[in-house]
C-alpha positions as CSV (number, residue, x, y, z in Angstrom):
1,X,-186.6,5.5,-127.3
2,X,-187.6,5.9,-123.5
3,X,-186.0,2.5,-123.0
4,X,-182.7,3.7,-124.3
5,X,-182.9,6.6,-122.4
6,X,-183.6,5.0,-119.0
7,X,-180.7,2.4,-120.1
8,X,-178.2,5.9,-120.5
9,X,-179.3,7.4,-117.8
10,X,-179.0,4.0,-114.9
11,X,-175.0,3.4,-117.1
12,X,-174.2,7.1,-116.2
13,X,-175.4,7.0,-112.6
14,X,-173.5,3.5,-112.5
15,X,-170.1,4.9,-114.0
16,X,-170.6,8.6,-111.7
17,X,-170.8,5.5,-108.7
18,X,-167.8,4.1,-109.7
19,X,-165.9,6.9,-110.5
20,X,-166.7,8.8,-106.6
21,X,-166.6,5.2,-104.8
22,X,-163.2,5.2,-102.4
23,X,-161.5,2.0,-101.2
24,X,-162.1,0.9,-97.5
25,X,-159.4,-0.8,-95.6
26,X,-159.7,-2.4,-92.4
27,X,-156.0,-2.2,-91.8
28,X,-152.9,-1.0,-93.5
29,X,-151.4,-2.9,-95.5
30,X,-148.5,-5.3,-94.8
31,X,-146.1,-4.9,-97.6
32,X,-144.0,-1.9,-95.5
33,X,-142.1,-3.4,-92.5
34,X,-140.7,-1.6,-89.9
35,X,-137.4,-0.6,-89.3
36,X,-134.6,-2.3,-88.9
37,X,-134.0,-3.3,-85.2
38,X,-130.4,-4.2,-85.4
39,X,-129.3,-0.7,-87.5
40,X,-127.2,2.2,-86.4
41,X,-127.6,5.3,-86.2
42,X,-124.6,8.1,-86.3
43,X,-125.2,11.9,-85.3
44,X,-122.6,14.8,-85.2
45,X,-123.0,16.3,-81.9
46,X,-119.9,18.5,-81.5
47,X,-117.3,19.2,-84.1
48,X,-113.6,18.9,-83.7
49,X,-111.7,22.0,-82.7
50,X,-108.2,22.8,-82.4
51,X,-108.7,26.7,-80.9
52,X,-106.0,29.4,-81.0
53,X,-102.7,29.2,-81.1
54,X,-99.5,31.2,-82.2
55,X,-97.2,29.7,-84.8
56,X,-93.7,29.7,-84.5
57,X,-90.7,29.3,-87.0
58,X,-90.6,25.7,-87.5
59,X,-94.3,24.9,-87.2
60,X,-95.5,21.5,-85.4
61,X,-98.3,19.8,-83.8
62,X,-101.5,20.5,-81.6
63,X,-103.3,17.3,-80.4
64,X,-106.7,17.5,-79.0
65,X,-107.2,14.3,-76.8
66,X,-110.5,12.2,-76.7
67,X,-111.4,13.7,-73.5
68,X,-110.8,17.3,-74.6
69,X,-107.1,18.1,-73.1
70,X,-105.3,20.3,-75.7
71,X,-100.8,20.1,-76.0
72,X,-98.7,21.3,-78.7
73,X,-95.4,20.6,-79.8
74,X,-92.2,22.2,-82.0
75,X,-92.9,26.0,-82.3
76,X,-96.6,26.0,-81.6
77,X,-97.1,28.2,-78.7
78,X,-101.2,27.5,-77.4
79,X,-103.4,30.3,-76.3
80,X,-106.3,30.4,-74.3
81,X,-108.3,33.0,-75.1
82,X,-110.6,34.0,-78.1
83,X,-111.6,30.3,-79.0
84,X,-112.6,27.0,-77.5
85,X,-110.7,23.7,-78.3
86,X,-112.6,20.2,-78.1
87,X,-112.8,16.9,-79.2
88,X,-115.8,15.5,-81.6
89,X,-118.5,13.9,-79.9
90,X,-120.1,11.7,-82.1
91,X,-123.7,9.7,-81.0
92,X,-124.4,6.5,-81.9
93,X,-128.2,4.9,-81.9
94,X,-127.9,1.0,-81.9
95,X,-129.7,-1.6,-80.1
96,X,-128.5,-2.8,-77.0
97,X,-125.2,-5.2,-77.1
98,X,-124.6,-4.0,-80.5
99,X,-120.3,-4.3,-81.0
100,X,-119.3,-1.4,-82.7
101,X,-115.6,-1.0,-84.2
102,X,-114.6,2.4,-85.5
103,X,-112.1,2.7,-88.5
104,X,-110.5,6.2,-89.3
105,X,-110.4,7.4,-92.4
106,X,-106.9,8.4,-94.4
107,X,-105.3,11.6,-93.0
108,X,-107.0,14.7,-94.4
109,X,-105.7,18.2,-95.6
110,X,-107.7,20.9,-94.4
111,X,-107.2,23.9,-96.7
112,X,-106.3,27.3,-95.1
113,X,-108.3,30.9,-95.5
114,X,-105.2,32.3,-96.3
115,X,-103.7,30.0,-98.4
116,X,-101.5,26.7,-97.3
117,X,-103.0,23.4,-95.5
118,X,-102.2,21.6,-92.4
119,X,-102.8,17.4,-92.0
120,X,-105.1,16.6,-89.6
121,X,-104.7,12.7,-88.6
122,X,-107.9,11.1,-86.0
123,X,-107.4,9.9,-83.0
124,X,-108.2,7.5,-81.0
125,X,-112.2,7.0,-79.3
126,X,-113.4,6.8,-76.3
127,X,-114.9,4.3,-75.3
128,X,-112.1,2.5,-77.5
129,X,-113.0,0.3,-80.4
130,X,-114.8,-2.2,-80.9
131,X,-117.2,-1.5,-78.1
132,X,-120.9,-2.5,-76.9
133,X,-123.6,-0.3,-76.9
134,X,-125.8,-0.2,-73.7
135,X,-128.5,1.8,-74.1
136,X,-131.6,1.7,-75.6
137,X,-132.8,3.9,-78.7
138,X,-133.8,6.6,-78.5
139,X,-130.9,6.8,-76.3
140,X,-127.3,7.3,-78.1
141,X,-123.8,6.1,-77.1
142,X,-121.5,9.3,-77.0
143,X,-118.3,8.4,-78.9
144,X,-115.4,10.9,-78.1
145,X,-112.8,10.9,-81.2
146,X,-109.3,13.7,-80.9
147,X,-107.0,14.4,-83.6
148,X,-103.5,16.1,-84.0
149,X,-102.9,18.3,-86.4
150,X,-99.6,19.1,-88.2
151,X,-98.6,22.5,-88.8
152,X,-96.0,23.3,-91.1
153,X,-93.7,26.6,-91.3
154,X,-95.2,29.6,-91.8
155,X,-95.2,29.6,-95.6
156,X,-96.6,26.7,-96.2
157,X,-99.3,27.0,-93.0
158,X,-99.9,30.5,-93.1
159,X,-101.9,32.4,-89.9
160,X,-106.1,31.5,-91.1
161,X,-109.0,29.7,-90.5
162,X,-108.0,26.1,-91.6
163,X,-111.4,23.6,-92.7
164,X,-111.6,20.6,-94.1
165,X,-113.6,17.0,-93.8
166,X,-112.5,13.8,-92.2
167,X,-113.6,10.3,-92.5
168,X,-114.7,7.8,-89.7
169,X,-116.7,4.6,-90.2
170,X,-118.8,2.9,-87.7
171,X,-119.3,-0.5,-88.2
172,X,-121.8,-2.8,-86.7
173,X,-120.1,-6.2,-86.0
């Protein structure tokens, strides 16, 4: 009977060994590789704006250029106070060399606070696509993007805060 005890007693020790016992690694291991050197990378850092403005009887359209100038035409009278216009500033993170082409997305209808819609269509970038990156990441490539917007007559583009989403797609070439 002692026998079989000590036998129980060296099994349990053996198993509480294995159970505790932790893995030791002299180095990670190599299944995860690291990130892709030749990806991009695309950050909002300023959203499009159109700012304040007076509609008229006929309605028309406010463009916001790629380097921020702000006209209007038809009825649209633009006022400078109470709100900022810009253009989007969009970042991109790609290695150096990288040709980058931009392709706008399909007009979009941006739905008013009061009711109604106006089309916003994008405009052209700057720098113009396609176009090489230069820098290295972590450094970005700032990509300025404008956009018009088309106002109809007051009925059916009534006074409000207008939002809405557009679409651009950066492609690595």
């Amino acid at each position: 009977m002692k026998k079989f005890r000590h036998g129980i007693v060296k099994y349990i020790i053996l198993l509480l060994a294995i159970a505790f016992s932790t893995d030791v690694k002299a180095q990670d291991p190599t299944d995860s590789l690291p990130g892709d050197p030749g990806a991009i990378y695309v950050y909002t850092y300023q959203n499009l704006q159109f700012g304040v403005f007076a509609q008229g009887g006929s309605g028309g359209t406010i463009t916001v250029s790629n380097s921020g100038g702000r006209s209007a035409t038809g009825s649209i009278i633009l006022i400078n106070q109470g709100g900022s216009f810009f253009q989007s500033i969009i970042d991109v993170e790609a290695a150096p060399g990288s040709l980058i082409s931009i392709t706008n997305g399909a007009d979009a209808t941006l739905t008013g606070s009061n009711g109604g819609t106006v089309t916003l269509t994008i405009g052209n970038s700057d720098p113009t696509s396609p176009f090489n990156t230069s820098v290295s990441p972590p450094a970005r490539t700032p990509v300025n993007i404008g956009g018009t917007l088309t106002i109809g007559n007051p009925a059916a583009s009534p006074p409000g805060v207008y939002t809405g989403v557009f679409y651009i797609t950066f492609n690595q070439e």
